[in-house]
C-alpha positions as CSV (number, residue, x, y, z in Angstrom):
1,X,63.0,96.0,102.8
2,X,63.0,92.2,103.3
3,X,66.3,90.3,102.3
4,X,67.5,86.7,103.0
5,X,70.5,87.0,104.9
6,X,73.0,83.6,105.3
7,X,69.3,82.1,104.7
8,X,67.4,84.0,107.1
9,X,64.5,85.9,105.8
10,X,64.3,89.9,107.5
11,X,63.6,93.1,107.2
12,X,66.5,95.2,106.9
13,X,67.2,98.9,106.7
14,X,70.7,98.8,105.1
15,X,71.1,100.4,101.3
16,X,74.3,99.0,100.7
17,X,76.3,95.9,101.2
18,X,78.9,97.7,103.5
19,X,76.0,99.1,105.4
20,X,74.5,95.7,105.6
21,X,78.3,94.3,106.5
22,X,78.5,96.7,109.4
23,X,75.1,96.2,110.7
24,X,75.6,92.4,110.7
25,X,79.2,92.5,112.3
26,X,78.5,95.5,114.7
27,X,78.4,92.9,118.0
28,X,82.5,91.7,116.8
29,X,83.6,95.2,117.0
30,X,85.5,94.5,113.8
31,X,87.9,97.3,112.5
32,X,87.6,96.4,109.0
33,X,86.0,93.6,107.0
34,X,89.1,91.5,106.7
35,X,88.4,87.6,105.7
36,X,85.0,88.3,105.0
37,X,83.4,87.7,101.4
38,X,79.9,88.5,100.6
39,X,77.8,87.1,97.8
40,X,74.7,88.7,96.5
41,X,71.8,86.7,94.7
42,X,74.5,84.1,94.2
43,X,77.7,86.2,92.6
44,X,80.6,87.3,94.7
45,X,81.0,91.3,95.3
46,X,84.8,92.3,95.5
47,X,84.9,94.3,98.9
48,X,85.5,97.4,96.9
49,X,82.4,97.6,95.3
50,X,80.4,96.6,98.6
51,X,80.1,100.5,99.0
52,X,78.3,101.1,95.7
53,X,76.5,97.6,95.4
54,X,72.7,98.9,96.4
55,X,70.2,96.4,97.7
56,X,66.9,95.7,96.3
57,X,63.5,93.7,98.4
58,X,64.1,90.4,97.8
59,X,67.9,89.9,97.6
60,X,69.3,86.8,98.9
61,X,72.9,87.9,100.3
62,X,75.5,85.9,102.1
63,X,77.9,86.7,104.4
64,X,80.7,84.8,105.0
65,X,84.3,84.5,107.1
66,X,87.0,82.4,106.1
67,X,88.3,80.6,108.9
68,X,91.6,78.2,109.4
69,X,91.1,74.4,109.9
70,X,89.9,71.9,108.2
């Protein structure tokens, strides 16, 4: 399916946002997804329902890391 992700246009295979977190964070070798946030078609998804939250062709979904600084 195609998705925008962080405002790149795709084609992705993930079904779910944790899927789609994993995929996209797989180079970090990240334990867990810790300081991350991920926004689909605009509203925030609490990291608990990133499991359960399916994607559809077409979603716009953003991925994002808090960082320190200012």
């Amino acid at each position: 399916m195609m998705l925008t992700v962080n405002g790149e246009r795709r084609e992705i295979a993930s079904s779910n946002l944790a899927e789609l977190w994993c995929k996209e964070t797989e180079h970090l070798n990240l334990e867990s997804p810790k300081g991350y946030a991920i926004a689909l078609n605009g509203a925030l998804v609490r990291k608990d329902r990133w499991q359960s939250t399916s994607l559809s062709d077409g979603d716009r979904v953003e991925i994002v890391r808090a960082m320190q600084g200012g």
